[in-house]
N, C-alpha and C positions, 0 to 999 in steps of 0.2 A: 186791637183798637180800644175795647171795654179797657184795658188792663194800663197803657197809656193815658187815658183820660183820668183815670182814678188815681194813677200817680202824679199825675201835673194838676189834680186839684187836691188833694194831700198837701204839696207841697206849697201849693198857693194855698191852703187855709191856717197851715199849720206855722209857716215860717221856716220850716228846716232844725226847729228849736223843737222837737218832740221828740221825745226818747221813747215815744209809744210807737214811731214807725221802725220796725223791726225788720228783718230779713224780708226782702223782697222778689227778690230774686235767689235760685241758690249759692248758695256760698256769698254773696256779696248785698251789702243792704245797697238801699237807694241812700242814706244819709254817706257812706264810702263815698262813694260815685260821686254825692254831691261837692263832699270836700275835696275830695282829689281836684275836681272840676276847678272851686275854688282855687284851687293850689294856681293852677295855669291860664289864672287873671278871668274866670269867668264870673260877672257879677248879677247878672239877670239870666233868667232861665224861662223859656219860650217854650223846650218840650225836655221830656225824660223819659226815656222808655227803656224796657228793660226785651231783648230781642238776640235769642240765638249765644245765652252766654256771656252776655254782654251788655252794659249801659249806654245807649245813644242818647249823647248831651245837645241841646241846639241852645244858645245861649250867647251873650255878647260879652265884651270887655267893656272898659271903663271908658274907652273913647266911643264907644259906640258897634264897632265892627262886629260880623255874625261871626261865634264861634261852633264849629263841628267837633266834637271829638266824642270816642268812642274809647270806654274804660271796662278792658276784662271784669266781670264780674267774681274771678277766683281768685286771681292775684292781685287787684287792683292796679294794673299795669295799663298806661295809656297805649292804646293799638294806632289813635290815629288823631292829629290835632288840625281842621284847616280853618284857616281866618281868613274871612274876605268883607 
């Protein structure tokens, strides 16, 4: 929970424009995670946490809708994407 909260106010103070937020996970930073994220229309970001290997993104697109998705933290590889 500590480690959640500290990354989703990181990224809301910082803007994502910090080159100071470094590896956060192993093998995979949180700015990855975030671009990738971007990649697959996500423009607002609600939570990021880093769990089991893994980046759980909760985030919306540009029309508004909730995006889920979950990006391996070693290969940067999307695990799972749901929009509702």
């Amino acid at each position: 929970m500590r480690m959640r909260l500290a990354t989703l106010a990181l990224v809301s103070l910082l803007g994502m424009a910090a080159p100071a937020l470094a590896d956060v996970g192993p093998g995979g930073s949180l700015q990855q995670a975030i671009a990738i994220a971007r990649d697959f229309g996500v423009v607002g970001f609600q939570q990021v946490q880093y769990y089991d290997g893994k980046w759980e993104i909760e985030g919306r697109d540009p029309r508004g809708k909730t995006v889920n998705m979950d990006v391996d933290a070693m290969t940067g590889a999307v695990l799972k994407v749901d929009r509702y």
